[in-house]
C-alpha positions as CSV (number, residue, x, y, z in Angstrom):
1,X,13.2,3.1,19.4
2,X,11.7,0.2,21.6
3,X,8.0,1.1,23.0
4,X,7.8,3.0,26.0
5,X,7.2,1.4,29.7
6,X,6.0,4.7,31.3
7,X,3.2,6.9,30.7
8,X,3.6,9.4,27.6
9,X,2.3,12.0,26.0
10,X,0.1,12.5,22.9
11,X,3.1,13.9,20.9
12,X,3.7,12.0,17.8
13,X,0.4,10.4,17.4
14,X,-0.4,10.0,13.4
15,X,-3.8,9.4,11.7
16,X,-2.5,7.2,8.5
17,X,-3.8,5.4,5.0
18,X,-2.4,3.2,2.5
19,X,-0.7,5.0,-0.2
20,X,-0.3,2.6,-2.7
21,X,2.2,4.6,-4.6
22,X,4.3,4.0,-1.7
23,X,3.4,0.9,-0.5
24,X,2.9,1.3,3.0
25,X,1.5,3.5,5.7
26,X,1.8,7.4,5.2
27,X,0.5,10.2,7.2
28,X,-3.3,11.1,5.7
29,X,-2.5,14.8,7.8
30,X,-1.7,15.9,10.6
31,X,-4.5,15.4,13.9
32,X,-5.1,17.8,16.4
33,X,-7.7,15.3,18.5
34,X,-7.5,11.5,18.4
35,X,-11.1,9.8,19.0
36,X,-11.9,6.7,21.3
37,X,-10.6,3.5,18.8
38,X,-13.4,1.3,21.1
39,X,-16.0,1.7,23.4
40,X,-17.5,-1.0,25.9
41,X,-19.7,-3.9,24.9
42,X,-23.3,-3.8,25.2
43,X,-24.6,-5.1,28.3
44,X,-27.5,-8.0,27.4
45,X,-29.4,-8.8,30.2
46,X,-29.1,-12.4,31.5
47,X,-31.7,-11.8,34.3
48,X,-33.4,-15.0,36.3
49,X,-36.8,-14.8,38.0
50,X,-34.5,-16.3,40.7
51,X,-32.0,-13.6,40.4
52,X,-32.2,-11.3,43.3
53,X,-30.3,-8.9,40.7
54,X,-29.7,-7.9,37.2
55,X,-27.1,-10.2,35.6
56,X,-25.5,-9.2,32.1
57,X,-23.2,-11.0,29.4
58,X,-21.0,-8.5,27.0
59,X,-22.8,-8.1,23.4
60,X,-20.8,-6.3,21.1
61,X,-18.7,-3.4,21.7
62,X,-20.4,-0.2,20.4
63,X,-19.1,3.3,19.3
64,X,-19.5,5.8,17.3
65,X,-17.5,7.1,13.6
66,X,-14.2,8.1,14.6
67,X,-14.2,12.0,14.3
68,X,-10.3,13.6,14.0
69,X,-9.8,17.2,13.9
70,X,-7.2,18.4,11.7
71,X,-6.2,22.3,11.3
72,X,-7.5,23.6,7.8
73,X,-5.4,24.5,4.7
74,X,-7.0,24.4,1.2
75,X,-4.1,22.0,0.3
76,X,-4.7,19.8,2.8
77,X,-8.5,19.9,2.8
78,X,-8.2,19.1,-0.7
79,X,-5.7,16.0,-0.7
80,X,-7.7,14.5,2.3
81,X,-11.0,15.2,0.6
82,X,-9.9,12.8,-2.9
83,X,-9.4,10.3,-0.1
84,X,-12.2,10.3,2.5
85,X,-15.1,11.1,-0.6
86,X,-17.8,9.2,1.8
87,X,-17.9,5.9,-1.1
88,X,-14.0,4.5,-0.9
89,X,-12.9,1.9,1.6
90,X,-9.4,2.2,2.3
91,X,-6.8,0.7,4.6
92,X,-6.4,3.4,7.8
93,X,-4.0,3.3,11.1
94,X,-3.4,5.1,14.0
95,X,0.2,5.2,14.9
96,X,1.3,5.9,18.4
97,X,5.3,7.1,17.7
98,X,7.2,8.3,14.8
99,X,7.0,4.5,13.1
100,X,4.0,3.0,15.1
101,X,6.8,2.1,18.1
102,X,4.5,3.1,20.7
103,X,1.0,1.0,19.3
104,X,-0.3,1.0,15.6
105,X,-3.9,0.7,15.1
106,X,-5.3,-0.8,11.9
107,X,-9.0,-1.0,10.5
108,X,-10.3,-0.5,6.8
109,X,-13.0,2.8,6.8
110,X,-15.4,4.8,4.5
111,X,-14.4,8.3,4.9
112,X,-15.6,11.4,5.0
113,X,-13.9,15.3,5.2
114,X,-16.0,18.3,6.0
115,X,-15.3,21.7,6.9
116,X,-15.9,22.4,10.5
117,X,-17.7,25.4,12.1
118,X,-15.9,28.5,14.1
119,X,-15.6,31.0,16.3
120,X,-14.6,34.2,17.1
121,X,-10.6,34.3,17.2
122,X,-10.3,30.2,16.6
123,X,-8.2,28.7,14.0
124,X,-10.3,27.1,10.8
125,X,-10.5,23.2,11.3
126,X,-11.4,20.1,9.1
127,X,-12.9,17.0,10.8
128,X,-12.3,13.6,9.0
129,X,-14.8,11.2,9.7
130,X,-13.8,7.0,9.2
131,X,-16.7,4.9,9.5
132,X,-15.2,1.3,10.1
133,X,-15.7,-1.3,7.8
134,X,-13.5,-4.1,9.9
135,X,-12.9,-4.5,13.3
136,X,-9.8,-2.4,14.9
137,X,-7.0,-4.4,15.4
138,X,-3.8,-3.7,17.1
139,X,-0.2,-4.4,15.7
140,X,-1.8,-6.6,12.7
141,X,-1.5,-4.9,9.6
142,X,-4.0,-6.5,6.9
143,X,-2.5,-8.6,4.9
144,X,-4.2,-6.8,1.4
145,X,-4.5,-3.1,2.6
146,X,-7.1,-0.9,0.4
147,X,-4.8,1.8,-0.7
148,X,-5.5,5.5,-2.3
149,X,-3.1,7.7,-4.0
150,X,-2.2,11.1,-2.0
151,X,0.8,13.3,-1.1
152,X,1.6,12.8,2.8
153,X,1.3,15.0,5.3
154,X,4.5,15.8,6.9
155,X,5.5,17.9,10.3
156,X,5.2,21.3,8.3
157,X,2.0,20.9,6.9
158,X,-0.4,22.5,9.6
């Protein structure tokens, strides 16, 4: 399927890693929320005494870990958590599409899985938390992924 041209919805969107028994790219579990994959640059002030106002330059772009929310099974808590256990850096994606058609997103992470607090009448959620160790890159896969060993998520895990 050839990337869309319109506007489209979230459906389909993947948080992956490296499996190195496979090779490639599998689904670490299925998301629920997808977090920012930038922010905007610092703003360093460039500022004159013959300025009449504040001039800026872009510093680096600044954000914070990338937080997904996943719904919670033991199963999946469990494969995720010999994963993301907040020492490894691993090879990690986000793809946009069934195969990435739509956008793939690429950056190696430490990781981290905790069980997240609930409510009254809520469904029990996970959040997996990727600290970058490499910049996000689109479309450019690296060429020596960091892989872990897992089992997939697929469409009927929750």
């Amino acid at each position: 399927m050839a990337a869309r041209t319109t506007a489209f919805s979230s459906y389909k969107t993947y948080l992956m890693c490296y499996n190195t028994t496979e090779s490639d790219y599998k689904r670490l579990c299925n998301i629920k929320k997808l977090p920012d994959l930038g922010g905007s640059p610092e703003a360093l002030e460039t500022t004159t005494l013959s300025n009449s106002q504040n001039t800026y330059t872009p510093g680096l772009q600044t954000f914070d870990q990338l937080s997904f929310t996943a719904n919670y099974t033991t199963a999946m808590f469990d494969s995720v958590a010999g994963v993301c256990d907040n020492e490894s850096t691993y090879s990690y994606a986000v793809f946009l599409g069934d195969d990435g058609e739509d956008g793939k997103f690429y950056f190696d992470a430490i990781g981290n899985v905790f069980k997240s607090g609930v409510g009254v009448n809520e469904v029990q959620e996970m959040t997996v938390t990727l600290s970058p160790a490499t910049d996000i890159v689109k479309d450019s896969a690296p060429a020596t992924p960091k892989g872990a060993t897992f089992t997939p998520a697929t469409d009927s895990n929750s």
